[in-house]
N, CA, C and O of each residue as an XYZ file, in Angstrom:
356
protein
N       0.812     -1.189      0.000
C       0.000      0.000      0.000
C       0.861      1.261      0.000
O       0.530      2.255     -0.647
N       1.911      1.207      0.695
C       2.695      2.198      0.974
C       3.219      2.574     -0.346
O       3.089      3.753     -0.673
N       3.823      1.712     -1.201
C       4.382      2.242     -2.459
C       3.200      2.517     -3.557
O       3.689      2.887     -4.625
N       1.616      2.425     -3.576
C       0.794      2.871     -4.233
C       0.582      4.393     -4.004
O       0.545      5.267     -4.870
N       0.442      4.539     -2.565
C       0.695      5.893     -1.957
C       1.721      6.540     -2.727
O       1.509      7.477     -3.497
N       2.579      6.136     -2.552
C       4.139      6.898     -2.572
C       4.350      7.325     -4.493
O       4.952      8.298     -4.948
N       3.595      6.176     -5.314
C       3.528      6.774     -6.581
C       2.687      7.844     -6.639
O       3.055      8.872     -7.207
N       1.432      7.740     -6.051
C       0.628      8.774     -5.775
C       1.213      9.917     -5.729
O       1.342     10.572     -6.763
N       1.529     10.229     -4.904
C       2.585     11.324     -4.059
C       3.637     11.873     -5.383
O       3.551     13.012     -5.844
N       4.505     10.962     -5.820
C       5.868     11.418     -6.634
C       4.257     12.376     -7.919
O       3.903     13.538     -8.117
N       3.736     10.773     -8.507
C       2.696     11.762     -9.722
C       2.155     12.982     -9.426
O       2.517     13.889    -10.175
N       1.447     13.246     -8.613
C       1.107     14.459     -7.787
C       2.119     15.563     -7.671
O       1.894     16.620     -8.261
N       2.894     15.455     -7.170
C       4.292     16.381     -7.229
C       4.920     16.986     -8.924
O       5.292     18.101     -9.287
N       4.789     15.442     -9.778
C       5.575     15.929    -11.128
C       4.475     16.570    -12.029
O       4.687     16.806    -13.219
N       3.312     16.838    -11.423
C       2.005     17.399    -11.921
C       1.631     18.617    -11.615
O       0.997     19.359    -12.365
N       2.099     18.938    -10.234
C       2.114     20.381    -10.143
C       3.362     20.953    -10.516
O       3.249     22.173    -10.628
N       4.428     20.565    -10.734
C       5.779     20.831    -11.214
C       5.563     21.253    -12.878
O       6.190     22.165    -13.416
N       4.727     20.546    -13.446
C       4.699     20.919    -14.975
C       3.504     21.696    -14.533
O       3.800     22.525    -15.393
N       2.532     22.151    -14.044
C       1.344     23.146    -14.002
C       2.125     24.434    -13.763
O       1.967     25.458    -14.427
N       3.052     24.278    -12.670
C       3.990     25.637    -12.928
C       4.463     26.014    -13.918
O       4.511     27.147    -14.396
N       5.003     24.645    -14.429
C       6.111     24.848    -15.542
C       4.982     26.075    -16.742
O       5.065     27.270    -17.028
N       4.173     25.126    -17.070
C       2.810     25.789    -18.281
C       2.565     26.823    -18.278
O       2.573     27.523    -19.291
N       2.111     27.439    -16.472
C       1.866     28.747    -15.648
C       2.495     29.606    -16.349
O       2.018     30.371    -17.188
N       4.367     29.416    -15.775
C       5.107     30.117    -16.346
C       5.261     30.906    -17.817
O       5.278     32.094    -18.137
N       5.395     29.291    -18.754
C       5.465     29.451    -19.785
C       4.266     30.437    -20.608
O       4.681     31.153    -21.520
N       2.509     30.464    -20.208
C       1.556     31.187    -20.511
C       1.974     32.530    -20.565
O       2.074     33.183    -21.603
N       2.337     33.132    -18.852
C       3.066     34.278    -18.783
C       3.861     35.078    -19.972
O       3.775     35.905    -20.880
N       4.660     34.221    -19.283
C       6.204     34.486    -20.870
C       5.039     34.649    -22.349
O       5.255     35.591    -23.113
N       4.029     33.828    -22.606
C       3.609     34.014    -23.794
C       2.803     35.302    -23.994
O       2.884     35.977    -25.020
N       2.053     35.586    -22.993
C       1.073     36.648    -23.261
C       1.961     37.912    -22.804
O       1.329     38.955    -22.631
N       3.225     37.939    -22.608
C       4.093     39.310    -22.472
C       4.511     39.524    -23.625
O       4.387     40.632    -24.146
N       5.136     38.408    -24.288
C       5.183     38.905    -25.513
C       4.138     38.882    -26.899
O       4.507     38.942    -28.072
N       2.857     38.787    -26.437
C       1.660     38.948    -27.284
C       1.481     40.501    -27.635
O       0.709     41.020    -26.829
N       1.925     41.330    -28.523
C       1.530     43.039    -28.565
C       0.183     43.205    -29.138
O       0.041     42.966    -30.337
N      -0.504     43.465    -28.654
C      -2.203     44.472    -29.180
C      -1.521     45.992    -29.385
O      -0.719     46.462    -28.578
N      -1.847     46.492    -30.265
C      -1.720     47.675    -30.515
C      -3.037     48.481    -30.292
O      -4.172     48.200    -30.677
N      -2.562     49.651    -29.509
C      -3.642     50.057    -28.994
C      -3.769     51.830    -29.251
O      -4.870     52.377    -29.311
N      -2.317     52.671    -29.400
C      -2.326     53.483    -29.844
C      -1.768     54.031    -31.040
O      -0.613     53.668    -31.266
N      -2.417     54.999    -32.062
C      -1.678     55.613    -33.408
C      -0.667     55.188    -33.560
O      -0.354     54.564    -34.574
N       0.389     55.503    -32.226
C       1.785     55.183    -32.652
C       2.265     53.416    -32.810
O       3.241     52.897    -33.350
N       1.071     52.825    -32.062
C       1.286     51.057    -32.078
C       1.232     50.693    -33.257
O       1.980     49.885    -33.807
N       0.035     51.467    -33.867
C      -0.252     50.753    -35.424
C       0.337     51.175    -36.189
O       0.310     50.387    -37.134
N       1.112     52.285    -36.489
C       2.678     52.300    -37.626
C       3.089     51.852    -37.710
O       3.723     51.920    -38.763
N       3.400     50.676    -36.754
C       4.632     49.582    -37.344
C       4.245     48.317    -38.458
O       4.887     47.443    -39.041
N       2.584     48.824    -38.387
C       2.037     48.026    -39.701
C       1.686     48.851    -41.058
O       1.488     48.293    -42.137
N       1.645     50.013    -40.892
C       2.047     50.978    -42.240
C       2.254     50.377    -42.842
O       2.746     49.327    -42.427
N       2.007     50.589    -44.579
C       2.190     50.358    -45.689
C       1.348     51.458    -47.013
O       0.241     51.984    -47.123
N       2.774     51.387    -47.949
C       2.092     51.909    -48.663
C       0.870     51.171    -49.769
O       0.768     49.948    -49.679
N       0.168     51.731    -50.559
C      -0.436     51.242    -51.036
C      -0.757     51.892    -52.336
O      -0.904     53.111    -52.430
N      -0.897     50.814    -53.649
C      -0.990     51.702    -54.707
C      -2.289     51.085    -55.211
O      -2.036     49.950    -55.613
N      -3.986     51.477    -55.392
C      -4.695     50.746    -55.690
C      -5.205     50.586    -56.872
O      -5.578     51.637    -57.393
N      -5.378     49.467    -57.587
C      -5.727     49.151    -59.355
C      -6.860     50.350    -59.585
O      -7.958     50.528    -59.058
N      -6.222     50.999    -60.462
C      -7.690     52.097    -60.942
C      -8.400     50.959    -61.656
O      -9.624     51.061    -61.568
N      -7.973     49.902    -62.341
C      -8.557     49.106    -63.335
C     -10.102     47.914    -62.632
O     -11.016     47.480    -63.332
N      -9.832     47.561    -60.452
C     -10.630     47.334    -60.270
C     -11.070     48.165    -58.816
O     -11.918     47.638    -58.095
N     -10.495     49.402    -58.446
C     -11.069     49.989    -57.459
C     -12.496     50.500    -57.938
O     -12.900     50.496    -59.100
N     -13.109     50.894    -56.926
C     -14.609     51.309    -57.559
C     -14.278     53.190    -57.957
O     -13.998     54.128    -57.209
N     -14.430     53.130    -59.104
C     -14.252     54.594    -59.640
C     -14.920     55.227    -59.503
O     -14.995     56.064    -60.402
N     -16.060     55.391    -58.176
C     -16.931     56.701    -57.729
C     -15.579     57.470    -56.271
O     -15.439     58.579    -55.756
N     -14.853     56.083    -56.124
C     -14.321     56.610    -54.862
C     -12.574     56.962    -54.646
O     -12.015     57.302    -53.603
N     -11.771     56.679    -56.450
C     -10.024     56.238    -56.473
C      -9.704     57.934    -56.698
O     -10.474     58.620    -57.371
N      -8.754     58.378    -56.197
C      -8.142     59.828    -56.154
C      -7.146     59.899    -57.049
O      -6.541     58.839    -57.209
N      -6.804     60.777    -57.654
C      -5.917     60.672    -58.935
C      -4.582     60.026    -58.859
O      -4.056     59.376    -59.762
N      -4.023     60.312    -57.521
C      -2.709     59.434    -57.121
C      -3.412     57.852    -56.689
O      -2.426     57.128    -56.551
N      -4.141     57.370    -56.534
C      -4.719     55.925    -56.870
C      -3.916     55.506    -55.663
O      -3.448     54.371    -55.750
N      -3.564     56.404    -54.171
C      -2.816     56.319    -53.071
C      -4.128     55.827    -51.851
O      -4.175     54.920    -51.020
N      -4.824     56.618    -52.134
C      -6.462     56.980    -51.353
C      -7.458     56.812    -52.233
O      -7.418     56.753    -53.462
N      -8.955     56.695    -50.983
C      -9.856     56.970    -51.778
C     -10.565     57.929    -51.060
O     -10.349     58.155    -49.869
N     -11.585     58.629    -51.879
C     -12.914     59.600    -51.435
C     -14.123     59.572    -52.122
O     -14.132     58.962    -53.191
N     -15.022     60.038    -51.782
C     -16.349     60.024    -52.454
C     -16.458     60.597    -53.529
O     -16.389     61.802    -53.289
N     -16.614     60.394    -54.781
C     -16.685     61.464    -55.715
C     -17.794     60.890    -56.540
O     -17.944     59.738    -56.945
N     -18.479     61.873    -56.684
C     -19.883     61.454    -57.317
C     -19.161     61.823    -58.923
O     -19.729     61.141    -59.776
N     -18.493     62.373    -59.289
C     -18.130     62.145    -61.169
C     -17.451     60.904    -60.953
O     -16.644     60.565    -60.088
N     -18.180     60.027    -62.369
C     -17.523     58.460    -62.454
C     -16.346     58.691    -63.136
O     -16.366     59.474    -64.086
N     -15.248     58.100    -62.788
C     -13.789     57.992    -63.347
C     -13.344     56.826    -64.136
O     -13.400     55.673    -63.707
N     -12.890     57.165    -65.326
C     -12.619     56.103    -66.444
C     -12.544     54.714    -65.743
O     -12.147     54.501    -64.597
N     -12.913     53.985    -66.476
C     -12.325     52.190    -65.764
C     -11.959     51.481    -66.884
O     -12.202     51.880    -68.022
N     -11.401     50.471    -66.636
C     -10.880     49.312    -67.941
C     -11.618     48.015    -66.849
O     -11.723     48.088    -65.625
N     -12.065     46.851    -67.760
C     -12.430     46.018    -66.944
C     -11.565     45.046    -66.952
O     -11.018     44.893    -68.044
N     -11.187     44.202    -65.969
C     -10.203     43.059    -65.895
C     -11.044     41.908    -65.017
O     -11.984     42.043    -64.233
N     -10.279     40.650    -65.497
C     -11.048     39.551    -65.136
C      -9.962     39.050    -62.899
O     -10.227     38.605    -61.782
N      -8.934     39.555    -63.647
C      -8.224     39.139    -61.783
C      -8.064     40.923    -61.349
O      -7.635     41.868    -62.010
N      -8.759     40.819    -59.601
C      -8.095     42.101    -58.788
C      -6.778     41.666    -58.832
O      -6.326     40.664    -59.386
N      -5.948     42.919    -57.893
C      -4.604     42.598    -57.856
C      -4.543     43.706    -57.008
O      -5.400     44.569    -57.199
N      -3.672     43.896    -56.055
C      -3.413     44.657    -54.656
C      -2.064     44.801    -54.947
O      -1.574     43.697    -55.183
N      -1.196     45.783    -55.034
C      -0.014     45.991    -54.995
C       0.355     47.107    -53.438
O      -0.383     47.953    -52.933
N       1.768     46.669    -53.011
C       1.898     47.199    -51.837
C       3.423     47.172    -51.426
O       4.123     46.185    -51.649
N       3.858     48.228    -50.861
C       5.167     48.026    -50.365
C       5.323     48.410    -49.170
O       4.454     49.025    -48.552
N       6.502     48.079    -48.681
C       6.634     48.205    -47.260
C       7.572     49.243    -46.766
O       7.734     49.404    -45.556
């Protein structure tokens, strides 16, 4: 009986030993998890962007095709069968 106990005991022990271990390790993970939360957080995902006049919607592409805005005059289009997103970093 004594050595059923006594495995008891060691398993028990090497079970809270790795629950720490996990504990720990969670920690460590969610410190280095970043949410960006202010203006300056989300610049480090900046990018530029150049958008297809050929499939942006041409009530809304700005002549530098950088931005868009509302513009009620429709702006030339060409039609194409694939979008395409171009972008640099």
């Amino acid at each position: 009986m004594k050595s059923v106990q006594s495995l008891h005991e060691t398993l028990d022990d090497d079970c809270k030993k790795e629950m720490d271990r996990f504990s720990e390790r969670a920690k460590e993970t969610e410190e280095l998890m970043f949410v960006p939360t202010t203006r300056v957080d989300f610049l480090c995902y900046a990018t530029t962007l150049t958008l297809d006049p050929n499939t942006a919607n041409y009530n809304l592409l700005t002549e530098d095709n950088s931005s868009v805005k509302p513009c009620k005059e429709p702006q030339p289009t060409a039609l194409t069968s694939s979008p395409r997103c171009c972008g640099k970093k």
